[in-house]
Structure formats: C-alpha cells, structure tokens
ZANU-308749 format. One record per residue (C-alpha): y, z, x. Coordinates in steps of 0.2 Angstrom, whole numbers, padded with zeros to 4 digits, always signed. Last residue first. Example, Ala and Ser with C-alpha at 12.3 -4.5 7.8 and 13.67 -1.06 7.14 Angstrom:
% ZANU-308749
-0005+0036+0068 -0022+0039+0062 
This chain:
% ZANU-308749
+0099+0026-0187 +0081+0030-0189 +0075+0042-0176 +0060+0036-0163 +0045+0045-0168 +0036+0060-0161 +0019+0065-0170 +0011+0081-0168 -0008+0086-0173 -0015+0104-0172 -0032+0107-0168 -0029+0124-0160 -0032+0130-0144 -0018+0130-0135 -0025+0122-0122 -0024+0104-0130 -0023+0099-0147 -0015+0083-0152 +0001+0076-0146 +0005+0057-0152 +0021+0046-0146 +0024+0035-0162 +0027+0015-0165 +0007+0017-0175 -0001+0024-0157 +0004+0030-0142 -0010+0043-0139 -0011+0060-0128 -0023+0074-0130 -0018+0090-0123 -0024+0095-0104 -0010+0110-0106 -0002+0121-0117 +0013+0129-0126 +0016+0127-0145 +0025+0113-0154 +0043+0112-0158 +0050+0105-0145 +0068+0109-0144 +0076+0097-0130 +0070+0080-0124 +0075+0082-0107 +0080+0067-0100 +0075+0059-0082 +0084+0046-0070 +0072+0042-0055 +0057+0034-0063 +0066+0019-0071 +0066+0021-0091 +0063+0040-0090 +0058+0053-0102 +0054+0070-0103 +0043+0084-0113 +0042+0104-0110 +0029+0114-0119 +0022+0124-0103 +0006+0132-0097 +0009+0146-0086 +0024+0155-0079 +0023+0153-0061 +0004+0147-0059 +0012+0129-0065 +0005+0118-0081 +0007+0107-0091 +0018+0102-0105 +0023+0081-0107 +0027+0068-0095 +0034+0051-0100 +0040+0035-0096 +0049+0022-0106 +0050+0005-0114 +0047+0015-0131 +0032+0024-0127 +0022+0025-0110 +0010+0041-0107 +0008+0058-0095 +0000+0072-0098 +0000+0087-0089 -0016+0097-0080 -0003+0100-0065 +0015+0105-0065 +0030+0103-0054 +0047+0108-0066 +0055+0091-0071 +0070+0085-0062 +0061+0075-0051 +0058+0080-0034 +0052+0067-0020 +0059+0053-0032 +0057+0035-0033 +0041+0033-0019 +0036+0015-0018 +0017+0015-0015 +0008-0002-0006 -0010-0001-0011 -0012+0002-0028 -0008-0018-0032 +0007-0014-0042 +0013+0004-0036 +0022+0020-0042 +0028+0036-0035 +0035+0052-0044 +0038+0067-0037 +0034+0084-0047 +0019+0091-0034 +0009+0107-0039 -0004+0112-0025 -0017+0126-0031 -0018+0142-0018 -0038+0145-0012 -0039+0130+0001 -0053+0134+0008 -0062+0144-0006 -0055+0131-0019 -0040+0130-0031 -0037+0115-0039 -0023+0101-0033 -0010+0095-0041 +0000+0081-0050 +0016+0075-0053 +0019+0058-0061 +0007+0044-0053 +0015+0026-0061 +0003+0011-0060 +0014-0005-0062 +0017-0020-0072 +0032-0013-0080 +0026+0004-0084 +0008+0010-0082 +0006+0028-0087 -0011+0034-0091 -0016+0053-0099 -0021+0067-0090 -0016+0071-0071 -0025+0084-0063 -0028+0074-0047 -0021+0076-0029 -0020+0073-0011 -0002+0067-0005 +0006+0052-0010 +0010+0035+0002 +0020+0030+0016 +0011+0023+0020 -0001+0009+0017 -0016+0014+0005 -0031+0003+0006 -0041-0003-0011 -0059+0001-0012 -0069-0008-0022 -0082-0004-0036 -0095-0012-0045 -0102-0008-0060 -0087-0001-0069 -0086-0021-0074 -0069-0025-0067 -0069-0010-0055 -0057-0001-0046 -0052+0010-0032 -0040+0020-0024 -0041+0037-0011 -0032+0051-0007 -0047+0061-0010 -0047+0081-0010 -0063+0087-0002 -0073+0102+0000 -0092+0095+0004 -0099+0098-0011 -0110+0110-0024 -0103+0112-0041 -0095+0125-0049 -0085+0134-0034 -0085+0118-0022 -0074+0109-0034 -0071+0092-0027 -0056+0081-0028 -0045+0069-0037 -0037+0053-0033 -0036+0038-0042 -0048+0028-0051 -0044+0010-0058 -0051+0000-0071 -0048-0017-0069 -0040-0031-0081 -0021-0030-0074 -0023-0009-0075 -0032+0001-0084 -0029+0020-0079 -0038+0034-0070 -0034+0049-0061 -0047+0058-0056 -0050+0078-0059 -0067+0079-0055 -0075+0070-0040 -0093+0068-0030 -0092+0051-0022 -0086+0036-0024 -0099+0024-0023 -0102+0026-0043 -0121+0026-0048 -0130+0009-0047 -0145+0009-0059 -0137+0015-0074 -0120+0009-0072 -0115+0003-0088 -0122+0018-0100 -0120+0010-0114 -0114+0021-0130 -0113+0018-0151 -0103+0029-0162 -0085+0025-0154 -0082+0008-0159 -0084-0005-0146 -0093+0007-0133 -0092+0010-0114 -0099+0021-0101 -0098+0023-0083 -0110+0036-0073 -0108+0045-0056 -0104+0065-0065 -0104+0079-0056 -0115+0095-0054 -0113+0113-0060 -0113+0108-0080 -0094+0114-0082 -0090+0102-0066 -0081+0086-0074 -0084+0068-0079 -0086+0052-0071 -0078+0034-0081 -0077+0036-0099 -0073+0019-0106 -0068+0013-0124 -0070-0005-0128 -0061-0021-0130 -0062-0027-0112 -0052-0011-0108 -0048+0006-0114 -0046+0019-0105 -0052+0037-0101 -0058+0044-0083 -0062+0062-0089 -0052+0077-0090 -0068+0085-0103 -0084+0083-0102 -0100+0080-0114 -0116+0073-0105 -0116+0055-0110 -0128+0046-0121 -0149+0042-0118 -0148+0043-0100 -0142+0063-0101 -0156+0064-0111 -0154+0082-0116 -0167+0095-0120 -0160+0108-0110 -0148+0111-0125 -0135+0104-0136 -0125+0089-0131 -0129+0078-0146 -0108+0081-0153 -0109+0069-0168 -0102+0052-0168 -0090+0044-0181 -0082+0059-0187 -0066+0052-0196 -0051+0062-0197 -0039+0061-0211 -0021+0066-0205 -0016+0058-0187 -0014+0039-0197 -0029+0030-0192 -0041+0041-0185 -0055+0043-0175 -0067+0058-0169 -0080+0056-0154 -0093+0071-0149 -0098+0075-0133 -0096+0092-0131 -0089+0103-0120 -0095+0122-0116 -0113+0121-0119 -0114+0126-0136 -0096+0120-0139 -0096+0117-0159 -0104+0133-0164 -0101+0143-0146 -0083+0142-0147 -0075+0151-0132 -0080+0138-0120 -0068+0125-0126 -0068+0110-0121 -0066+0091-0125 -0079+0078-0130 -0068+0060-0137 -0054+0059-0145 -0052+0040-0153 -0036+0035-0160 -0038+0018-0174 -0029+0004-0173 -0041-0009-0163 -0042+0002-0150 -0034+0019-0144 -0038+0030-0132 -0038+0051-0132 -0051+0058-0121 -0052+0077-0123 -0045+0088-0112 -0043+0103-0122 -0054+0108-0137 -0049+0115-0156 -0063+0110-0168 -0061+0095-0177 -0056+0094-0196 -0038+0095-0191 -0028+0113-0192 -0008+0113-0191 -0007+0094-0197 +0004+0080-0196 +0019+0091-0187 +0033+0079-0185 +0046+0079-0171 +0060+0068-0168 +0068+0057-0157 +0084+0051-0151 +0093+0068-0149 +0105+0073-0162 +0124+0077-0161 +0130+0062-0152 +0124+0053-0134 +0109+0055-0130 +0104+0036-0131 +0119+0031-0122 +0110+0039-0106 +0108+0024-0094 +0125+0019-0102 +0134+0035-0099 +0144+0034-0082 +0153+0017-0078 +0152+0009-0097 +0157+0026-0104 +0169+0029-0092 +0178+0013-0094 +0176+0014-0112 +0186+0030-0112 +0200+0023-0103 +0199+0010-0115 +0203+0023-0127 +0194+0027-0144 +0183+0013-0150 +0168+0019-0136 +0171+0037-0140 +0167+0035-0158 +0155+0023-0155 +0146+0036-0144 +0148+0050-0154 +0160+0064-0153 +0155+0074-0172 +0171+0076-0183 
C-alpha cells in the first residue's frame, strides 16, 4: 500500500502532528509521484535549433525571437538571427517574420540586428527587445517593440540607452517599467572598458531611463540570467555569474537568491541555495511558485536540473527530467504549463510541464 499524505494524516494524531509541524511546505511531494509531469510536444519543431532565443508571451500565443547557433550557416548566416516564431499549443509553429539579418547589406535602423540573451518582456501589450549581445563585435543601445511579432519599431532611435555598453543583463517587467539589471562587458568580442555593473534601471517607455540606487547590503556583479521571475510583487535575481574576461579570466557562479520591490532595497533569503550555482539558467514563475531550470557551471558543464520554491529559501528538486542537458533554453509559462524549448543542446525540441491531475 503506497504511504500517502492522507493516508498518514488519517492514521495517528501523532502522525498528524508531525505532518502539520514538519510536512506542510512540502505536502505536495508527499506520495509515490511528484506533483508534475513532463511532456515531450515535439523532438524537432519547424525552427532551427538556437540558444537564447527570446521567449514572451502575449495575447496567447509564445513568441521566440533570434537565437544562436554558429554552426548552422543556412539559417544563422551571421551567427543569430532575427527571426520571430509563434505558437499556440508548442506543436504547429507559425513563422511570422523571417530572419533579414543576412549580410553587410543590413539596415540595422530598418529591423534589429539578431541576438540572442537579450532583454525580453512583455509590456504595454507588446513585445520588447532591450540591448543585445557581442557576436557582431559591438553592443547593442537600441529598444524595440512590436504588437504581433512581424512588425518592428525601433523606440529609441534618436536617444540610445544611457547605460552603457552591456551583454548579459537581466531584465524583467515589473509594476509597468521595464527594468535592466546587471550584466557586464565583454572586452574579448567587443571593445570596452572591462566592466561588471551592479547597477538598476528602468524605463516606462524604453526611451528614457532612470537609475535606481542600491542600499546595501545588496548582490554581487553579475548577469547570465535568462528568463524573468517576479513573484509576489517583487523582482527575484536567482544565481547568476559573470563571463570570463582577460582581467578577470575565471567566470563567477553565485546560487543565492535575493529579491526586491522598488530595486533599491534587496532582502537576501539565502546566500546558498540548495541548488548547484550556475550561469546562463533560466528562471520563470508557475503555479504560485519559483523556478530555476538547467544552466551551467565550468565543473561539469551544462545541467538539466529544475527546482521550485513558494518563498525563496525552501527548494525541491523535481526529480527525473527527462529532457536533455543544456543551457540559455527558451522559457515560457503558457496555457497552465511550464514550457522548455531548445536551448544549448542544439535541438528544436519542445517540453511542456504540467501540474498532475489528481
């Protein structure tokens, strides 16, 4: 006879005393099967494979936007792309803009250079790209934003972003602002001063920018974090890192986890979560909680572990994923689902977690 929850709960009030002191922030686990489940959509979508492509959602539909993959001269003549895909249910996707990043002949004011790791959000009822990468030797100071994936505005054109060159930002939509957090410069593959921001802004219009203040104690430098979390009226940073640059040549990998309201005063809720540290790792909100997914740590390489938290400080493993190790995957909660699509394993595979029916 499996020991469930119910089971134990009905058994002895002994039982129920321990359950109530001991298992209630876990009562989900407890039983023979996990709370969620795994469902492969599709081993091969109609897009090529690519990591760090934009993954947003509006109106119903996912949108994956660019990505990278340098191996693929077809679809990636110039390492990303900037193509957008859509789709409703993870199966059938929708090419609603062609990749136009193809050669020297580019208008780079015309439609956006492709990238990959991004600023990605939605807001005002439109998808945003905010900055860019380092794959074209320089960085990227331009905002753009569409209603429905096919057609771009550049936002910004006559005021480029005031801050500075940076790859590898964090950023999230938060109480009707976009916010950028973090990141660095990347001397090797573009020309900078070497510098890893501890930094906050935002922007209500991606036009104009403010600075917010940090108050210590706050995190240390760092980016590499895809995807958004904001939980409970609060922007949540989960890990991070830095990348490697000829003066600072070893990459920083963090697992603490700290989160703010205004993104100037930090509460830190755990210096060492129980999760491995890990950069390039994506982080999302589904089903009232928080989660981080894959990544990767110079120990042992990309990663295909996932856990979630309802506070920050207590985390679960979700055992047994079934899906293949990588990093800088495409996050989307979508359709009561948790989706996983592509990424650094370099296939366009499609995952789908869902909550299991009782």
């Amino acid at each position: 006879m499996p020991v469930t929850c119910e089971w134990l709960w009905q058994k002895t009030s002994l039982a129920a005393i321990l359950l109530a002191a001991c298992c209630i922030p876990i009562i989900a686990e407890c039983g023979d099967e996990a709370p969620y489940e795994w469902k492969l959509v599709t081993a091969k979508a109609e897009f090529a494979p690519r990591d760090g492509a934009g993954a947003l959602v509006l109106r119903g539909r996912m949108y994956f936007l660019g990505g990278w993959n340098p191996g693929d001269k077809v679809h990636f003549p110039r390492i990303c792309n900037n193509e957008v895909w859509s789709s409703i249910d993870g199966l059938n996707w929708r090419l609603d803009k062609p990749n136009t990043f193809l050669d020297s002949s580019f208008d780079a004011n015309a439609d956006w250079e492709g990238r990959h790791t991004a600023g990605y959000v939605v807001l005002q009822d439109k998808l945003w790209i905010v900055g860019g990468d380092v794959n074209q030797r320089h960085y990227h100071f331009d905002v753009w934003n569409s209603s429905d994936g096919k057609q771009w505005t550049l936002v910004n054109r006559d005021k480029p972003v005031p801050w500075g060159p940076r790859a590898l930002h964090y950023t999230v939509a938060h109480q009707g602002k976009i916010w950028v957090i973090g990141g660095q410069t990347i001397p090797p593959f573009a020309q900078a001063e070497d510098r890893f921001y501890r930094d906050v802004w935002n922007s209500v219009d991606g036009v104009n920018w403010t600075q917010v203040p940090l108050t210590e104690p706050a995190w240390a430098q760092r980016g590499m974090i895809g995807g958004s979390a904001v939980f409970q009226d609060q922007i949540w940073i989960l890990g991070g890192g830095t990348y490697d640059t000829v003066n600072r040549p070893m990459r920083l990998f963090y697992n603490d986890v700290w989160s703010s309201a205004d993104g100037r005063v930090w509460k830190q809720h755990t210096e060492h979560a129980p999760w491995h540290p890990r950069q390039y790792h994506d982080v999302a909100v589904f089903d009232d909680r928080l989660w981080v997914l894959e990544g990767y740590h110079k120990d042992g390489g990309n990663r295909k572990d996932v856990w979630y938290s309802a506070d920050g400080e207590h985390w679960t493993e979700l055992a047994g994923t079934p899906w293949a190790t990588r990093h800088a995957s495409s996050i989307f909660v979508h359709d009561g689902s948790l989706w996983v699509v592509a990424g650094n394993n370099m296939t366009s595979d499609v995952w789908r977690l869902v909550r299991r029916k009782n």
